[in-house]
Rosetta silent file (secondary structure, phi, psi, omega in degrees, C-alpha in Angstrom):
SEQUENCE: XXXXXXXXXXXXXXXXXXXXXXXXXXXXXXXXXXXXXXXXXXXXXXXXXXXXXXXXXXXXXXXXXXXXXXXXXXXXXXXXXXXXXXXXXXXXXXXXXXXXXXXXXXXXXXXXXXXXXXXXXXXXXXXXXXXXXXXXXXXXXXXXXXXXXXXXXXXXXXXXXXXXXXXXX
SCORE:     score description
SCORE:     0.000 S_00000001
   1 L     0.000  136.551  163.824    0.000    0.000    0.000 S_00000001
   2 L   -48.254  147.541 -172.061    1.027    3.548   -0.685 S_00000001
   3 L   -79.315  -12.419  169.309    1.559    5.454    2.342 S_00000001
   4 L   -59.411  -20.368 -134.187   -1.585    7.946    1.432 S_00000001
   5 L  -111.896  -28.597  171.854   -3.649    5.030    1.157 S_00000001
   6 L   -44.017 -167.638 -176.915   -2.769    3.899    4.950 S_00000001
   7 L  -140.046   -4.984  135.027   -5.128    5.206    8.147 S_00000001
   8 L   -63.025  -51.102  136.812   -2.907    7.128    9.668 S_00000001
   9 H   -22.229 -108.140  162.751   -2.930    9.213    6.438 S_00000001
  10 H     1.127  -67.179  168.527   -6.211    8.822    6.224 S_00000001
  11 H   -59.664  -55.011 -178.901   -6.722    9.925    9.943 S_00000001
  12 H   -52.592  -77.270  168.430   -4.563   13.006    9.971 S_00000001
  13 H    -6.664  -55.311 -132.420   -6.863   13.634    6.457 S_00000001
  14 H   -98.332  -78.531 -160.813   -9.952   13.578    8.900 S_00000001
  15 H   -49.769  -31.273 -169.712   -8.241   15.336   11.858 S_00000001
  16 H   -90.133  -23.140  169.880   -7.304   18.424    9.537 S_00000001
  17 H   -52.165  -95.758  173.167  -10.826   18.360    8.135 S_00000001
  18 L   -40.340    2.746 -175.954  -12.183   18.838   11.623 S_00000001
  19 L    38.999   58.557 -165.049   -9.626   21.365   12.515 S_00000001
  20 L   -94.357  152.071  176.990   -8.208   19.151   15.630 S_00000001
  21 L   -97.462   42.171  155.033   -5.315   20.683   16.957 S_00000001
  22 L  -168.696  163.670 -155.530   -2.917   17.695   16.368 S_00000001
  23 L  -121.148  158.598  169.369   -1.410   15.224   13.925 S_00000001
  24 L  -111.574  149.047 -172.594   -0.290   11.972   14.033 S_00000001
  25 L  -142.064  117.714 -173.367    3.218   11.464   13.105 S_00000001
  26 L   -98.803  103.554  173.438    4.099    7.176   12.161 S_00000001
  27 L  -104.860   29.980 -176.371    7.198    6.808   13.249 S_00000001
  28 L   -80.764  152.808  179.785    6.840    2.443   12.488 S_00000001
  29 L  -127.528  130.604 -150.315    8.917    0.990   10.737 S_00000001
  30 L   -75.832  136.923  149.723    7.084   -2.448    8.182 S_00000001
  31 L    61.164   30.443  162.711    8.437   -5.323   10.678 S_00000001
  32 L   -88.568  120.483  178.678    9.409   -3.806   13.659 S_00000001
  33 L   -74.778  172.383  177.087    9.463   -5.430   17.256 S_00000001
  34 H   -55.889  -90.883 -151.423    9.568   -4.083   20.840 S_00000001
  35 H   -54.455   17.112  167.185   13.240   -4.285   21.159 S_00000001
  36 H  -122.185  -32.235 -176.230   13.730   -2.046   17.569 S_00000001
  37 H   -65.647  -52.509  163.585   11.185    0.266   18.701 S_00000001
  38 H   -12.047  -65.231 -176.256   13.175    0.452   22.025 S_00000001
  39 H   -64.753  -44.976  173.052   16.407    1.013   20.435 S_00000001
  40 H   -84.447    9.832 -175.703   14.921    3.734   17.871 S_00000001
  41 H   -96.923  -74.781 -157.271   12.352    5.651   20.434 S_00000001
  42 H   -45.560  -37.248  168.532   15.404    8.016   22.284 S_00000001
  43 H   -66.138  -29.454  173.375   16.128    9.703   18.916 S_00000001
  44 H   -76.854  -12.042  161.438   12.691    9.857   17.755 S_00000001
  45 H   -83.317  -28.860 -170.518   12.152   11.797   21.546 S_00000001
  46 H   -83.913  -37.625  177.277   15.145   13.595   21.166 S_00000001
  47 L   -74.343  -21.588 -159.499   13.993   14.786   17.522 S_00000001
  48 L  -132.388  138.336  170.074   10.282   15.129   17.326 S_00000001
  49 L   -76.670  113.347  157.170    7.806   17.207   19.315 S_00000001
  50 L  -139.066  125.597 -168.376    5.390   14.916   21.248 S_00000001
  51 L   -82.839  -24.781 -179.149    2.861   15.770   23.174 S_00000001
  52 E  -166.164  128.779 -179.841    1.472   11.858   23.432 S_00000001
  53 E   -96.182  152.503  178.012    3.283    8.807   22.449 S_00000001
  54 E  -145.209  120.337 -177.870    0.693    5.925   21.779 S_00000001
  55 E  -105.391  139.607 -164.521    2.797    2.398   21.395 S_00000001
  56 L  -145.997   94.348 -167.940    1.302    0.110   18.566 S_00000001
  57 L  -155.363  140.327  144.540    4.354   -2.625   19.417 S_00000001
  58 L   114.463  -21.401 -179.795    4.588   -6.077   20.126 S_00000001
  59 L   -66.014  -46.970  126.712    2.536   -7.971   16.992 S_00000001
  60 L    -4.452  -36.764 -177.946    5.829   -8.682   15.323 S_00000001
  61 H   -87.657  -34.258  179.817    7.360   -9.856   18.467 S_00000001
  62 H   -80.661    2.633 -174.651    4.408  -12.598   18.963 S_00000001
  63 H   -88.378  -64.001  146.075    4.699  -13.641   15.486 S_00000001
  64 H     5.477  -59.253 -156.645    8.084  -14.297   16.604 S_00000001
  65 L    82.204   56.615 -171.837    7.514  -16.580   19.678 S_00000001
  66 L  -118.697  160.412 -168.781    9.595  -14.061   21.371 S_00000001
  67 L   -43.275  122.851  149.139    9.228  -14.169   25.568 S_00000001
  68 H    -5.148  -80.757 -167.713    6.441  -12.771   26.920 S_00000001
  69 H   -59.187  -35.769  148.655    8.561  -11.366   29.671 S_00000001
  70 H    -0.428  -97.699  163.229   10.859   -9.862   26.918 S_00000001
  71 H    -5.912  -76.670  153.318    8.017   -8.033   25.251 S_00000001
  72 H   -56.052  -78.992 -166.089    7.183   -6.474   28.693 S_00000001
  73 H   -62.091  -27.535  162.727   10.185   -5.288   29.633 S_00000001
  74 H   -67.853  -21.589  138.806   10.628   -3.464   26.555 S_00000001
  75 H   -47.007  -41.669  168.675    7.566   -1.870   26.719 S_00000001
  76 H   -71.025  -33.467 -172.335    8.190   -0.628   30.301 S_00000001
  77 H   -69.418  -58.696 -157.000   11.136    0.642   29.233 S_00000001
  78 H   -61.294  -44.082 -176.618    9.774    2.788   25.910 S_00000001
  79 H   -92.677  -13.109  119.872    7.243    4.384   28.630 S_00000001
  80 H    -9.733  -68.806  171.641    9.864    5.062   30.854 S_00000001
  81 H   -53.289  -61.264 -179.554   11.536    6.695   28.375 S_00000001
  82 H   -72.610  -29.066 -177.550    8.667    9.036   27.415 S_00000001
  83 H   -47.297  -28.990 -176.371    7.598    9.319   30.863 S_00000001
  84 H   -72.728  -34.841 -175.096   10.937   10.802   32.005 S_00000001
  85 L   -80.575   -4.535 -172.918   10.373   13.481   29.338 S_00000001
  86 L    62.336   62.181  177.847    6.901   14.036   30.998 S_00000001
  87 L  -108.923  153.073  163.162    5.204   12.850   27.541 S_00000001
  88 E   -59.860  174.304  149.851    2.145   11.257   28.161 S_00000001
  89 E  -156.151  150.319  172.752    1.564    7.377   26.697 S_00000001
  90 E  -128.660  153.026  164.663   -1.160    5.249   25.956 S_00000001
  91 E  -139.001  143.709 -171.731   -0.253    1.603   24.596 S_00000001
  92 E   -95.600  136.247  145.457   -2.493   -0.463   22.438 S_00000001
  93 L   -17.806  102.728 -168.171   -3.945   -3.623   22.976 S_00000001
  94 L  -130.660  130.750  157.887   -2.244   -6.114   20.330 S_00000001
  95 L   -66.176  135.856  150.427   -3.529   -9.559   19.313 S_00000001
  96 L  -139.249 -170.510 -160.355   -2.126  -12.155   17.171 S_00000001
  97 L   -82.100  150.935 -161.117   -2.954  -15.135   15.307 S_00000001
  98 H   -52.972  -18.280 -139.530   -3.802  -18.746   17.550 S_00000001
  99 H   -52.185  -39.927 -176.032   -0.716  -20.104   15.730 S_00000001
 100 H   -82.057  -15.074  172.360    1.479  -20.663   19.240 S_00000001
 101 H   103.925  177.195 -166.021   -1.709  -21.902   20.804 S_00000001
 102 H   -89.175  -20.978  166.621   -4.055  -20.312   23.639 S_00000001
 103 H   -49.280  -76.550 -147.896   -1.061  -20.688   26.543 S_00000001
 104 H   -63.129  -57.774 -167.495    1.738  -18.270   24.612 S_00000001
 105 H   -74.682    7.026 -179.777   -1.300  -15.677   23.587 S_00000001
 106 H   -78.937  -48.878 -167.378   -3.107  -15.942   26.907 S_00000001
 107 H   -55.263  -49.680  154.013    0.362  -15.102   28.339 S_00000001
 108 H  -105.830   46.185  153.419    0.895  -12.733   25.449 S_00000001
 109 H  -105.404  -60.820  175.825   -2.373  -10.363   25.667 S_00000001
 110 H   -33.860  -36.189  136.002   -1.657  -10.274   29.406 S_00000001
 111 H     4.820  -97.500  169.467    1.557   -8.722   28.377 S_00000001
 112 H   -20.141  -80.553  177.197   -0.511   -5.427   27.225 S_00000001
 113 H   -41.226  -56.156 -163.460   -2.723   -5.499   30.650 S_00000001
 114 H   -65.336  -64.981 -175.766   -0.165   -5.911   32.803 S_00000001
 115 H   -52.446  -28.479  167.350    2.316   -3.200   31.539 S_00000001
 116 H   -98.758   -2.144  162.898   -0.412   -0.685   31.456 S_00000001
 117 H   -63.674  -75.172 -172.348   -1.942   -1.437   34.561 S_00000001
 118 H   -44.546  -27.381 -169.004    2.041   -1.189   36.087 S_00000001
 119 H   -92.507  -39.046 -179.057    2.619    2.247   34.332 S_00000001
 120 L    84.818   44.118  174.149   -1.204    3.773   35.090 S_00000001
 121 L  -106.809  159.015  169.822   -1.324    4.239   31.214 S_00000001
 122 E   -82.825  164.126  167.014   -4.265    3.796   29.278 S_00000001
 123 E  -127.342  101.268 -169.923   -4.819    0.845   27.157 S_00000001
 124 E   -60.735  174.948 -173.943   -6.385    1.546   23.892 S_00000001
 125 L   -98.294  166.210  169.910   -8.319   -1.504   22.615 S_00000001
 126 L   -67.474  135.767  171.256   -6.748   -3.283   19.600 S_00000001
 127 H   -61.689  -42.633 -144.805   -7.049   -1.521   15.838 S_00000001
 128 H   -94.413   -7.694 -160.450   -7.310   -4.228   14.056 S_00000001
 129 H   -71.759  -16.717  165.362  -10.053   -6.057   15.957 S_00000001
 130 H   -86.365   -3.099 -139.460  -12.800   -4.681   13.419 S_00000001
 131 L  -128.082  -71.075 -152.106  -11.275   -5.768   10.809 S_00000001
 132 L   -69.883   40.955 -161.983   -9.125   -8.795   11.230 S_00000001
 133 L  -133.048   36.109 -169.740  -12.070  -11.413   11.712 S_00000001
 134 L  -120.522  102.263 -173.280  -13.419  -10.124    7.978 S_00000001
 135 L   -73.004  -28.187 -170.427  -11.278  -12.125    5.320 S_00000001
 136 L   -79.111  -36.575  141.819  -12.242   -9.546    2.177 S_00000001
 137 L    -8.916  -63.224 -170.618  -10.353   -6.777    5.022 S_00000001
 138 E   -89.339  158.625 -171.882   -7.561   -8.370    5.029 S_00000001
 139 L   -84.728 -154.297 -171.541   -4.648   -9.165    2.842 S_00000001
 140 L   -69.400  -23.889 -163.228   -3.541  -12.699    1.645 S_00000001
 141 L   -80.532   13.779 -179.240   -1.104  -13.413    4.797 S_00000001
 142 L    54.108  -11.548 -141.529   -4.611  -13.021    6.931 S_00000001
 143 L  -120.421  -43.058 -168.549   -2.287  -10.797    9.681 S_00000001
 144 L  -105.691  137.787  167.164   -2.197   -7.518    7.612 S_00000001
 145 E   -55.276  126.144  174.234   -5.385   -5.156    7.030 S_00000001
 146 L   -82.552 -171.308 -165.125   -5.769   -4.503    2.990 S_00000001
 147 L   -67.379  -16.115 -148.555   -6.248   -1.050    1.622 S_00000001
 148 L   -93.463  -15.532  162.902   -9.957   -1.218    1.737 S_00000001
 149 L   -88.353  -18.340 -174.390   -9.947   -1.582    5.792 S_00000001
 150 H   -25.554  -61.125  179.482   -7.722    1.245    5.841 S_00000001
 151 H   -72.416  -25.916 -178.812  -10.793    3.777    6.863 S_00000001
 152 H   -36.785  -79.200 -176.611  -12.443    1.426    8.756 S_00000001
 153 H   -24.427  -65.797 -168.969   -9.139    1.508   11.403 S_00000001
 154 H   -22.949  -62.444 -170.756   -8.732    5.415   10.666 S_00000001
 155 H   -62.204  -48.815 -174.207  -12.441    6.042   11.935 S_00000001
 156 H   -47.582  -49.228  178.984  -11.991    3.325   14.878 S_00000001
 157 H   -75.530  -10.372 -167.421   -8.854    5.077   15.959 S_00000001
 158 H   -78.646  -63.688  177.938   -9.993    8.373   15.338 S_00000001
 159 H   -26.729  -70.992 -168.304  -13.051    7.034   17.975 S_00000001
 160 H   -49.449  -47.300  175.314  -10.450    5.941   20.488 S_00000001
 161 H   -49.071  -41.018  178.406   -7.651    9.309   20.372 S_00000001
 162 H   -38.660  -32.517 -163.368  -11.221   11.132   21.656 S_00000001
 163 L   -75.426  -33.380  168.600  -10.815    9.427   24.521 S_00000001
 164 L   -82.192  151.668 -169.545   -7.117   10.926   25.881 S_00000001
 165 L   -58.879  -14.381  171.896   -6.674   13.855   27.701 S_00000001
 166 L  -109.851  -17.677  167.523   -4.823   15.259   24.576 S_00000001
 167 L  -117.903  106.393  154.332   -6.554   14.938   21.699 S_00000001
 168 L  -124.718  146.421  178.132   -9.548   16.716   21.925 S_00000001
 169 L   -79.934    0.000    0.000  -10.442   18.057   18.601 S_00000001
């Protein structure tokens, strides 16, 4: 997909339409884990104005099979990180596919709870959850949203940003 064609795009699109007084700025990188977001979030704080970080981390790492306890500590650490800078954070809820069985994803959705529970952050609900259970959504690998869910997410997430103390439109 083009990056116009994406829901963060898409969303910003919305958000300027409505004259909200912030942007979204996607600082993901296609096939990134906790422990690369980790490594790359002090430059993208030292470089970029943000008023609220929202972490969309960790589907890549369960795809993986990578530790639970891993996961989590890399997460505490990224909201650490903004927290020290007095940035706000919210972290999203992330799901993945049964493939490791209902043990590894009971242990990793608990992941999610637990770290924002420990931190006092919100926990957005998962994006993709309107989406992924729709096969004509989705692309061929089932995991990734095609272009045509793109607004779905946009609007869903659009719903959810209402909800923090920083984006009010």
């Amino acid at each position: 997909m083009k990056p116009e064609q994406g829901w963060v795009h898409l969303l910003n699109e919305q958000l300027k339409a409505d004259n909200a007084d912030y942007a979204l700025h996607n600082a993901s990188i296609s096939g990134e884990t906790t422990t690369g977001g980790l490594a790359r979030l002090p430059n993208i704080l030292a470089k970029e104005k943000i008023d609220h970080l929202i972490i969309e981390l960790g589907g890549n790492d369960g795809l993986r099979g990578y530790s639970p306890k891993l996961i989590k500590n890399n997460l505490l650490q990224m909201i650490s990180l903004a927290q020290n800078k007095n940035i706000p954070v919210s972290l999203m809820q992330i799901k993945i596919t049964p493939n490791y069985g209902p043990r590894y994803n009971k242990m990793f959705e608990q992941v999610f709870v637990d770290v924002a529970k420990q931190t006092q952050v919100p926990l957005l609900p998962f994006f993709v959850e309107q989406v992924a259970r729709d096969r004509t959504l989705m692309q061929d690998d089932g995991i990734h949203p095609n272009a045509k869910a793109q607004a779905i997410i946009a609007e869903y997430v659009g719903q959810q940003l209402k909800q923090l103390p920083l984006a009010k439109p």
